[in-house]
C-alpha positions in Angstrom: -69.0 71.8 188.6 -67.6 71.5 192.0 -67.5 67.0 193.1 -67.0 66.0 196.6 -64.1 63.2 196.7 -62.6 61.7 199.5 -60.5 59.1 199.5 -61.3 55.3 200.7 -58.6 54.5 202.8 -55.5 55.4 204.6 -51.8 55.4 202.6 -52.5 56.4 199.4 -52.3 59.9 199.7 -49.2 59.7 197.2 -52.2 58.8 194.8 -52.7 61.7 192.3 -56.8 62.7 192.3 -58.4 62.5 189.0 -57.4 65.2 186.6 -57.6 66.3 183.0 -54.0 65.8 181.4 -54.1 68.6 179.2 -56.5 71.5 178.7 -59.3 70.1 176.2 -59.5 66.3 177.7 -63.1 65.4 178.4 -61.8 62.6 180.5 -59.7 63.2 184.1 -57.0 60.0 184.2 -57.7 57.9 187.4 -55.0 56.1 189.2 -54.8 52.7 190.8 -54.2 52.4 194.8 -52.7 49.5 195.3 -50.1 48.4 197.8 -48.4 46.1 195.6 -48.5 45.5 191.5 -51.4 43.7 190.3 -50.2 41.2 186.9 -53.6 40.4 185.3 -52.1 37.5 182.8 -53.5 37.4 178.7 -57.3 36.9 178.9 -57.7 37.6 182.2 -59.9 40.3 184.4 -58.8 42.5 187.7 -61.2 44.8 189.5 -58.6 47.7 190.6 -58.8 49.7 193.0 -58.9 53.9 193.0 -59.0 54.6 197.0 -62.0 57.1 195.9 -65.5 57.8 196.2 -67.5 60.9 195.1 -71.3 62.2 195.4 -71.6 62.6 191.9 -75.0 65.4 191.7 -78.1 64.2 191.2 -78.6 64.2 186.9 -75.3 63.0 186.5 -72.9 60.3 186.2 -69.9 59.1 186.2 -68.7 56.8 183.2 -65.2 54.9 183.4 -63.4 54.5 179.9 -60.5 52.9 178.6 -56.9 54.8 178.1 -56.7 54.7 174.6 -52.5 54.1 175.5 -53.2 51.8 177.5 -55.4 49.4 174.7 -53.5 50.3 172.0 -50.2 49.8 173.4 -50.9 46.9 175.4 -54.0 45.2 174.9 -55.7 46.5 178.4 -58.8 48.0 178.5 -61.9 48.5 180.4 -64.9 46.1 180.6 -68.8 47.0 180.6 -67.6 50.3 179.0 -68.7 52.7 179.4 -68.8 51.6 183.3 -72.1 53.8 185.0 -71.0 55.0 188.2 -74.4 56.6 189.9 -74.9 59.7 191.8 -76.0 57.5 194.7 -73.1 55.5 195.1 -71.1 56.6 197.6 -68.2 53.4 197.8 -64.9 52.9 196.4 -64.4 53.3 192.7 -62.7 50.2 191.1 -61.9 49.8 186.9 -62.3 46.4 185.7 -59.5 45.8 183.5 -59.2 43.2 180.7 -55.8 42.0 179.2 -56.4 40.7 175.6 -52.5 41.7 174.8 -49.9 39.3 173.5 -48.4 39.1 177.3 -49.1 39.2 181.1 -50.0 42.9 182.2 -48.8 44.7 185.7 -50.4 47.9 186.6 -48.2 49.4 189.1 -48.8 51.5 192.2 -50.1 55.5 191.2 -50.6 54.4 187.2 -53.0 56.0 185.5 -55.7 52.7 184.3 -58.8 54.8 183.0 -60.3 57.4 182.4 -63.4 59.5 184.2 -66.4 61.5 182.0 -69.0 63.5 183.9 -72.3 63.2 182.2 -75.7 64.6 182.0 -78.6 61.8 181.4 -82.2 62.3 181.0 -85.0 60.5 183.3 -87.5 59.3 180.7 -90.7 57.9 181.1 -92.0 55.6 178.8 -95.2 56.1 176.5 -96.5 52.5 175.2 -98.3 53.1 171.2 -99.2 51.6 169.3 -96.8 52.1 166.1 -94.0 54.5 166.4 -93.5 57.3 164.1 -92.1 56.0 160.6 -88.1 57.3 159.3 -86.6 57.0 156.2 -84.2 53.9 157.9 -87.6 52.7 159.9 -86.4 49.3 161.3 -83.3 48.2 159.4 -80.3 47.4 161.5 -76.8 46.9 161.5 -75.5 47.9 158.7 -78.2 49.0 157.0 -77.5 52.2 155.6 -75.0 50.8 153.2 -72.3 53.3 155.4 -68.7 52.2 156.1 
């Protein structure tokens, strides 16, 4: 599958593009474009900036995930995630990054602060009944099947 990409803004051209770091990652590492570090102290949020936009193909979309590194080694991670970027957004991809580590967290210029996943979804139209077709689970919830 061929993407267009460009990128959002002058000066970051020293900003690696997305890409898978080895040959069976399902994710391509994004990088942040930013002039200057970013500290986002303990319990905070930062929208991060990417200096990229594609036109992801209609059927598709784009999902921003946390570095599993990145979490586990420092307590940063992604909010609302999986993040939905759609194929008609055509602006600048920014991560929202939480910091629940022990300390403040800078993401420096070029580092790699998620992770992309190109995904086919399915349109679905609903179809209101009356009852829905019974399961051997039928309506119990978390937990439910007695499953660790």
């Amino acid at each position: 599958m061929n993407i267009p990409i460009t990128r959002t803004k002058s000066g970051f051209d020293d900003i690696e593009l997305p890409n898978f770091a080895s040959s069976g990652a399902a994710g391509m590492d994004v990088r942040a474009a930013i002039a200057e570090p970013i500290s986002i102290p303990q319990g905070a949020v930062a929208m991060i900036p990417t200096g990229i936009a594609c036109a992801i193909p209609e059927g598709f979309e784009m999902q921003v995930r946390s570095r599993s590194g990145l979490a586990a080694k420092s307590g940063v991670f992604c909010l609302n995630a999986p993040g939905t970027i759609d194929s008609d957004f055509r602006g600048e991809i920014h991560v929202i990054l939480a910091n629940f580590g022990q300390a403040a967290y800078t993401v420096q210029r070029g580092e790699r602060i998620a992770q992309l996943v190109v995904a086919r979804f399915e349109r679905v139209e609903w179809s209101v009944v009356e009852a829905l077709p019974s399961t051997e689970r039928g309506s119990g919830g978390f937990g439910s099947t007695g499953k660790l």
